[in-house]
RORO-805080 format. One record per residue (C-alpha): residue in three letters; x, y negated, z negated. Coordinates in steps of 0.2 Angstrom, whole numbers, plus 5000, padded with zeros to 4 digits. Each point is the difference from the previous one (the first is absolute). Layout:
# residues N
AlaXYZ
...
This chain:
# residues 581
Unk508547345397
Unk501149914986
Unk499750074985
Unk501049994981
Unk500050194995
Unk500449954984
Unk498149924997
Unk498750124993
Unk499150105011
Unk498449905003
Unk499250125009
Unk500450194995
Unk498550135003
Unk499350004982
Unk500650054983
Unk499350185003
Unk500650035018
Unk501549934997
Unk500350114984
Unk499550175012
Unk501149955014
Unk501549894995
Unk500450104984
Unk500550184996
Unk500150094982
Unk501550094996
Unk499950085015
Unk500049915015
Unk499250145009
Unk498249974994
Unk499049955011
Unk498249914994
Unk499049955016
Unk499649855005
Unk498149945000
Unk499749995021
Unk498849884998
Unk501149884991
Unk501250025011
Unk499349975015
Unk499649854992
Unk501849954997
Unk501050025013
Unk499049865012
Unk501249875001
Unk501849935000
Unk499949934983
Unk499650174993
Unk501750085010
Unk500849854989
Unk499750064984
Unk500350165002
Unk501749955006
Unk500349884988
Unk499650154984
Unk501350105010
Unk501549874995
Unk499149994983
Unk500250184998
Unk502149985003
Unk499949854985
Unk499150124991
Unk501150054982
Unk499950205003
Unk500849975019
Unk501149844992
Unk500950114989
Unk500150155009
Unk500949905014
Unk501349964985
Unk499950184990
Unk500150105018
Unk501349875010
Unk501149954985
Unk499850114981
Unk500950165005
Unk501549905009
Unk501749954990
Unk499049814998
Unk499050014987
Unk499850114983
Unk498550004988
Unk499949834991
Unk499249924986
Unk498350084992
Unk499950145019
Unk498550115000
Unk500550174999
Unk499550035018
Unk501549865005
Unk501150064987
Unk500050195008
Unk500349945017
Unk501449904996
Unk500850154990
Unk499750105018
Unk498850094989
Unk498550025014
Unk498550104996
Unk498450035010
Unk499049934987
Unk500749825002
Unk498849895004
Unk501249905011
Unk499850175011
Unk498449945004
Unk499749955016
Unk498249935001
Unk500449814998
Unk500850025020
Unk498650115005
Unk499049874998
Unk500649885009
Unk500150145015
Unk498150025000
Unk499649814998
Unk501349985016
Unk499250165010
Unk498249924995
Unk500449865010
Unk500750115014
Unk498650094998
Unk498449865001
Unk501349855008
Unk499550055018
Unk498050004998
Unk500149834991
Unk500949945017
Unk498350075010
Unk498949924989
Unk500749824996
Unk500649915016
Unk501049894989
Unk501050154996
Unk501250005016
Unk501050125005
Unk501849944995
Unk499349954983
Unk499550204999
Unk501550045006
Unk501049914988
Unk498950074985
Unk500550175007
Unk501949975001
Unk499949914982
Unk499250154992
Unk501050125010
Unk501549944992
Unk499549994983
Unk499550185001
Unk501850045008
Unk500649894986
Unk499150114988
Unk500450185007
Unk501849945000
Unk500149964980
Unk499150194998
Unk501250095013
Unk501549924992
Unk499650044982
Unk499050185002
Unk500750055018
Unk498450085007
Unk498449944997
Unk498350005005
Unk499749925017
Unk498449945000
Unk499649865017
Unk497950034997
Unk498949904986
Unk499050094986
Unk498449945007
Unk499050164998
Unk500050174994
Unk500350085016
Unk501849965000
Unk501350124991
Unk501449934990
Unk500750134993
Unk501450035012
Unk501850084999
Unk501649854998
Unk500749945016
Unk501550015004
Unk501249874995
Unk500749975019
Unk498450045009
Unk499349844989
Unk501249915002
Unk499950015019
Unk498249974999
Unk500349844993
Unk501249945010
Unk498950065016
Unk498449914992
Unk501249824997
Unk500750025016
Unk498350015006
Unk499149854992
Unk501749875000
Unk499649905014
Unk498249984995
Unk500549934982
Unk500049814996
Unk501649915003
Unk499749864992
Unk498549914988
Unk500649835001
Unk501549914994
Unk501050064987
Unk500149914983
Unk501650074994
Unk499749914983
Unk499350044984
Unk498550144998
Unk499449954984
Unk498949875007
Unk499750105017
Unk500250175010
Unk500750015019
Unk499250125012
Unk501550035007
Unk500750084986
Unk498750064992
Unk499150085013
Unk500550125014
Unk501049965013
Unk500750045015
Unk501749994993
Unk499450094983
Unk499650145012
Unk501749975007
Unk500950024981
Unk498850154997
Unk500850105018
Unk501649964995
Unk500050064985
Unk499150175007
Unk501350025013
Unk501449974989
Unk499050144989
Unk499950115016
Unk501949975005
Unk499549925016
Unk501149874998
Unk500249885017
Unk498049984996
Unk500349964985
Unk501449875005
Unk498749955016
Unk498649954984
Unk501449934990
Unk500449845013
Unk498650015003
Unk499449894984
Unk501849934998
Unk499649925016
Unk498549924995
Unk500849954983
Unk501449915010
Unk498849925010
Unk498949944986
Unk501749934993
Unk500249905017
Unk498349934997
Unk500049944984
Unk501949925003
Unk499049925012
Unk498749944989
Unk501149974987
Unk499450134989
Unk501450104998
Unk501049924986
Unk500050174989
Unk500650095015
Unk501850055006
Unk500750095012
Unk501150174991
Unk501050035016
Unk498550015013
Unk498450034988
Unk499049884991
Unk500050014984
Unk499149904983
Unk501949944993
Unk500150014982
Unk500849835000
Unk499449905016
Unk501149865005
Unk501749964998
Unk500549964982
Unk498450064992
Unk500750064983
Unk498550104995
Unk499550195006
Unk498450085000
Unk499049925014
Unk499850195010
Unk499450074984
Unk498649874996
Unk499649975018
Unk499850205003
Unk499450064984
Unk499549864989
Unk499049925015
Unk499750165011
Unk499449985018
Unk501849935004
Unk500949985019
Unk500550184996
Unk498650084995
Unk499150135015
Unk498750094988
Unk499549954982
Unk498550054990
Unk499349824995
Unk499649954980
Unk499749814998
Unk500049934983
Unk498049895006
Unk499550204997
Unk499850094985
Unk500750175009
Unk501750024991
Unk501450135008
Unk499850104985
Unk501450135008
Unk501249874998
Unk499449934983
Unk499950174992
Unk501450085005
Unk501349865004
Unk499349884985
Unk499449834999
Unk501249835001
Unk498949924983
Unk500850174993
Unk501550044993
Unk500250215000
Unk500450115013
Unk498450075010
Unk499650165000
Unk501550045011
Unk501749935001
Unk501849995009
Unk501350114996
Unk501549954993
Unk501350045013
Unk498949865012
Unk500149864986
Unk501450024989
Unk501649925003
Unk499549895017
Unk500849824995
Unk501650084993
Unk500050065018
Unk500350194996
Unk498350065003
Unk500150155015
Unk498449935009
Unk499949824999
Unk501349875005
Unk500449884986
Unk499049865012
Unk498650115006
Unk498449894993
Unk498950185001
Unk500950034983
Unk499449854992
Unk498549995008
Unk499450155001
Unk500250074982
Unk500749954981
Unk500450044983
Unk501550094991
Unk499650164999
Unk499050165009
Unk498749985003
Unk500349835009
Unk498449905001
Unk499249975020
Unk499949835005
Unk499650035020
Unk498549975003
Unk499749934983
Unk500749865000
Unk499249845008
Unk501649915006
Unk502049994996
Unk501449905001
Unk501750004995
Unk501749915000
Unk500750045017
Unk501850034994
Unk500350094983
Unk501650064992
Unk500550174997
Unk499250094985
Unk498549875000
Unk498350045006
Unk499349855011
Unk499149874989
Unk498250005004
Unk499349835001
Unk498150055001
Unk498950114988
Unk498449965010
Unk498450064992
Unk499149965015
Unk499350155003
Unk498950064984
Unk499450145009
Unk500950135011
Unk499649955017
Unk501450035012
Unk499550085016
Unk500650165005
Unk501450005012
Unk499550175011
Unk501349945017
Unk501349845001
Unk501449955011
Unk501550074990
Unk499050174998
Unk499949995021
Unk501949965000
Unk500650164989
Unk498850125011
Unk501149935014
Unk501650044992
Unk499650164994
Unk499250055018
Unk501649935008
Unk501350094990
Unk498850185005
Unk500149955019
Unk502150004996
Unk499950194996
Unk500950084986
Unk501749925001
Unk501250074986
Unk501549934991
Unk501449955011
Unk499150025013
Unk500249895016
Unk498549895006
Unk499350015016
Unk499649825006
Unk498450065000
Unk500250064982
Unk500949814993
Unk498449905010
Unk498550104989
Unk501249994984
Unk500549795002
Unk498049985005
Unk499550104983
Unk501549934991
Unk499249825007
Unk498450044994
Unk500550064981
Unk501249855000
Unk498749855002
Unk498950094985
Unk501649994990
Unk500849855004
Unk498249924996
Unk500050074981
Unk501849954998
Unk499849825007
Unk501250025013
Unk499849945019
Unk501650035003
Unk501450175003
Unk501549924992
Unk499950064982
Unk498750125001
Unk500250174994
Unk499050085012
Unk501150065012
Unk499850105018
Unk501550104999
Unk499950074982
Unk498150085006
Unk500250035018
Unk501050144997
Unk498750154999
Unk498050035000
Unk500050034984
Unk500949844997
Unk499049905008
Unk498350094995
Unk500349974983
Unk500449825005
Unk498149985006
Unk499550104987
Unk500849914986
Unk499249845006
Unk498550055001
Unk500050054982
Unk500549824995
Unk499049915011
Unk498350094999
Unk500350054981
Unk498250024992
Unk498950015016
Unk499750155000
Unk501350075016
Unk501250084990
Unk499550174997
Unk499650015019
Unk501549965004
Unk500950134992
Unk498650145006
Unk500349945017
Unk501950004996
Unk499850184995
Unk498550075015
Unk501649945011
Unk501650074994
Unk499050164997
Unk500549994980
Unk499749914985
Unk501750014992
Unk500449795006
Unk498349964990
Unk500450124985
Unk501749884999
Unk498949845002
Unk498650054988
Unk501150064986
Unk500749844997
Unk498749934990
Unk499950164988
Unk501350014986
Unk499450194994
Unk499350155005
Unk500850005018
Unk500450165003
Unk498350064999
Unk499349855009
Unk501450035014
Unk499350195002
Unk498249925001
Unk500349855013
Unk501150135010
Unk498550105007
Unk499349915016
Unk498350044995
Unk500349884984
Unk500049855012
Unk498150015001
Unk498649984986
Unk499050154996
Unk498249975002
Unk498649974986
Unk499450134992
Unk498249925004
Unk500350025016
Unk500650195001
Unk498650034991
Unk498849905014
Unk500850065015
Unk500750205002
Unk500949955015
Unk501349914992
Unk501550094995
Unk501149934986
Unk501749945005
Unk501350144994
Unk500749884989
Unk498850014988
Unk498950155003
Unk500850094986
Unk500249864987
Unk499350034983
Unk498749875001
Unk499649904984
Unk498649855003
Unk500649844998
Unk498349924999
C-alpha cells in the first residue's frame, strides 16, 4: 500500500466528476450531485481509495489552505506585520482591521479537503467488498489517515472562527442538507478527539525506513503521510486545547519516546552524527561535534532539507515537481530576492540582537539570524526561505555572525511545510506540565509535587533553548530554574516565550495566544503581547483586542449570504462594512 502523495493523481474520477464533487464555489455548501452511474463505476478498487486519498493531501499543499494556515496561525499575532507590496486584504488583518468581506474569511479551501476525506470514508468500505486485494487493515489505515486529516482540518477552522459547520457526510447527492447551524467550538473539538481516539491504533506506524536526509530529491512516507504518531501530535494538541492536560503529557512521551529510540537506532547504525542529546532529548545540534566552528546544521537539516529526525508531520514540496509552496513564496519571499515579502518581522524581534540588548532573543540565539534580517521594519523572512545557513560559531559583541553561504540552490520555493516536529511536542509538554502545577503565585512555596511538573517543563523549554544558543551545557547559560520557577505566570510565559522563537513563522503563534486567552478567561496578557509590534493607534486597537469575541474571525459575507443559520460573531456584526475585493 506504499504510495508518494506528492505524485499526481493517476487515477481521479474524471475531470467533470471531480470538479461536481471535490470542489465547491464560494460557498461550500453547494452541493452538485454526483453522476451514479459514474460512480458506481469508480469506487471498485484499491487504487481508486488511493487517489482519492492522495487529492486529500493535495488539497492541504493547495495555495488558498497554504496561506490561510500562515494568515489564520500567524498574521494577527505580535510576529509578523504587512510587508513589502501586501494585498490589501493582508494589510487589514495585520492592522487588526477584520471585516467579513475578507477573502481570507473564506473557508471553502478546508471544506474541500473535508469532503474529499468524508468521500473516502464514505466509498472506502464498498471498495474493500469488492476488491479482495483491498484488506481489511489497508482500509482501516485509509480510515484512520483521512480521519485525521479531516480532524486536522476542523481544528485550523475551530481555532480561527470558533464554531463552525460540522459536516462528517459527503456531498454526494441532493438529498443531503448542508445548510446547518455552526457547532459548537467544544462539542467539535470533542468530536475530534473521540474520532482520533477511535481510529489511532488502526493508523500506519510506519512505511519503511526513514531517510532523514534531503527532500529535494525525494519524499518520506513517514513524514509525509499520516501516521500513528501524527495522530498522536494531533490529540495532544486537542487535549492541551481542551485543558486535559495528563492526556496531553500521556501523547506527549508518547512520540518522545519514539524519537529517543529512533536516536538509539541510528547511534547504532552510525547515523546520528547531526544529533545530540540537550539533557535527555535528541536533538539536530547546530554545531554537531566537538570543535565544529560553524552553526546552522538544525536550520538546513530541518528547514532547508525538510523531513528531518525531528519532523512528525510536514506537507511535502520536492523541487523534481513543479508544485511550488506558493504560501511561503508569496508572503515570506523568495531567496533569489532581495525585498521583504508581502509580510515581515517587527522591529522589537530583530533590532538590537548581536548588541545583546534585544528583550527576546539571546545575543547567541541562532533563531535571530536565522530566522530573519535587514535593518529596519519590516525585517525580511528567511525561515523557510532560505535553503541552508551557516555561521561562525563564536562572534563578538555588536557583530552579526558572518554567513559563509549564500546558496542559490533552491530557484524555486520548495520547502516543505512543517505542520508537527519534536521541539513543538516538547513545549506542549511544558506548557501542559506547568497547568498540572496549578496556579502557583509569587512567593509562594512549592509543593514537591508543584517543583517536579516545573523542573520537567523547565527541562523541556531548556533543551529547545540551549539548542539555538549552542550550549550543552548549564554553566554559563542564562537560563536559569530559579529565576522562572517562582509563579505560573512566570513559568507560563517561560514556555510561551519559547515558543514564539522557536516556532516563529509557522503559523502557531496566534493560537497560542487564543489558547492563552480561552484559559485565563481574558485577553488582557495577549493585548500586552500583540501591541508590541504596533508603534500607533494603540488605544483604539487595545479596546478592539480586549473584546473576547475579537479572538475569532467573522465569517464571509458569501457565506451569511448562503447559509441563514450562521450567526455573525458579535465582533463584527455591527462593523461598517466596506468591500475589500
Amino acid at each position: 500500500m506504499k504510495i508518494h502523495i506528492n505524485k499526481h493523481v493517476a487515477r481521479l474520477f474524471s475531470a467533470a466528476v471531480l470538479a461536481s464533487s471535490l470542489t465547491a464555489c464560494d460557498d461550500f455548501l453547494s452541493i452538485i450531485p454526483l453522476n451514479d452511474v459514474v460512480l458506481e463505476n469508480y469506487w471498485t478498487e484499491e487504487a481508486d481509495v488511493t487517489s482519492v486519498v492522495n487529492s486529500c493531501y493535495a488539497q492541504l499543499e493547495s495555495a488558498d489552505c497554504l496561506k490561510r494556515m500562515i494568515v489564520w496561525g500567524e498574521l494577527r499575532s505580535d510576529n509578523l506585520i504587512a510587508g513589502s507590496g501586501a494585498p490589501q486584504d493582508v494589510t487589514l488583518i495585520a492592522e487588526e482591521n477584520l471585516l467579513e468581506t475578507n477573502g481570507y474569511t473564506k473557508w471553502d479551501a478546508f471544506y474541500q479537503c473535508i469532503n474529499r476525506c468524508n468521500t473516502v470514508l464514505h466509498y472506502a468500505p464498498s471498495v474493500h467488498e469488492k476488491d479482495p486485494n483491498y484488506t481489511e487493515s489497508e482500509l482501516r489505515a485509509n480510515i484512520a489517515e483521512v480521519t485525521a486529516l479531516r480532524a486536522l482540518c476542523y481544528f485550523y477552522l475551530i481555532r480561527t472562527f470558533r464554531d463552525v459547520p460540522y459536516v462528517t457526510e459527503p456531498s454526494i447527492d441532493d438529498t443531503q442538507n448542508y445548510r446547518i447551524p455552526a457547532t459548537k467550538f467544544d462539542e467539535v473539538l470533542t468530536n475530534l478527539i473521540n474520532d482520533l481516539e477511535r481510529v489511532k491504533n488502526d493508523a500506519v506506524r510506519s512505511y519503511g525506513e526513514s531517510l532523514y536526509q534531503t527532500s529535494t530529491t525525494s519524499g518520506d512516507n513517514n513524514i509525509n503521510r499520516i501516521t500513528r504518531y501524527s495522530i498522536y501530535a494531533l490529540l495532544a494538541d486537542m487535549y492541551l486545547w481542551q485543558g486535559n492536560y495528563q492526556q496531553c503529557i500521556d501523547y506527549c512521551n508518547l512520540i518522545i519516546e519514539h524519537k529517543k529510540d529512533e536516536y538509539e537506532t541510528m547511534l547504532r547504525e552510525s547515523r546520528a552524527n547531526d544529533i545530540e542529546l540537550y539533557g535527555e532529548y535528541p536533538l539536530i545540534s547546530e554545531a554537531p561535534g566537538v570543535g565544529n566552528n560553524y552553526v546552522g546544521t538544525a536550520y538546513s537539516t530541518i528547514f532547508g532539507d525538510g523531513n528531518s529526525f525531528e519532523s512528525i508531520f510536514e506537507l511535502i514540496f520536492l523541487s523534481s515537481e513543479t508544485k511550488e509552496n506558493v504560501g511561503v513564496k508569496d508572503f515570506y519571499g523568495t531567496y533569489n530576492g532581495t525585498g521583504v515579502g508581502q509580510m515581515g518581522a517587527p522591529a522589537y524581534l530583530c533590532a538590537s540582537v548581536e548588541s545583546g540588548t534585544n528583550n527576546y532573543f539571546e545575543r547567541t540565539d541562532m533563531r535571530a539570524y536565522e530566522y530573519m534580517e535587514g535593518t529596519s521594519s519590516p525585517y525580511r523572512i528567511l525561515k523557510y526561505v532560505r535553503p541552508e545557513y551557516s555561521a561562525q560559531a563564536n562572534f563578538s559583541v555588536g557583530t552579526k555572525p558572518t554567513n559563509i553561504y549564500s546558496s542559490t540552490t533552491r530557484g524555486s520555493n520548495t520547502a516543505n511545510w512543517i505542520v508537527y516536529r519534536l521541539t513543538d511536542i516538547m513545549l506542549m509538554k511544558a506548557e501542559a506540565e506547568v497547568m498540572l502545577a496549578g496556579n502557583v503565585e509569587v512567593g509562594a512555596t512549592l509543593t514537591p509535587e508543584q517543583e517536579a511538573h516545573y523542573r520537567t517543563a523547565f527541562s523541556c523549554v531548556s533543551a529547545v533553548w540551549k539548542r539555538a544558543n549552542n550550549k550543552r551545557t548549564a554553566t554559563t547559560d542564562t537560563l536559569v530554574f530559579e529565576d522562572y520557577g517562582i509563579s505560573r505566570v512566570s513559568m507560563e510565559d517561560l514556555v510561551l516565550n519559547e515558543r514564539q522563537r522557536e516556532l516563529m513563522f509557522e503559523g502557531k503563534r496566534w493560537f497560542d495566544l487564543v489558547r492563552l486567552c480561552r484559559r485565563e478567561g481574558s485577553n488582557s496578557r495577549m493585548v500586552e503581547k500583540v501591541l508590541s509590534k504596533f508603534e500607533e493607534n494603540t488605544a483604539a486597537l487595545r479596546i478592539r483586542l480586549s473584546a473576547t469575541d475579537a479572538l475569532y474571525w467573522p465569517y464571509n459575507e458569501s457565506e451569511m449570504r448562503a447559509n441563514p443559520y450562521l450567526v455573525q460573531n458579535p465582533a463584527y456584526e455591527n462593523e461598517n462594512i466596506t468591500t475589500t475585493e
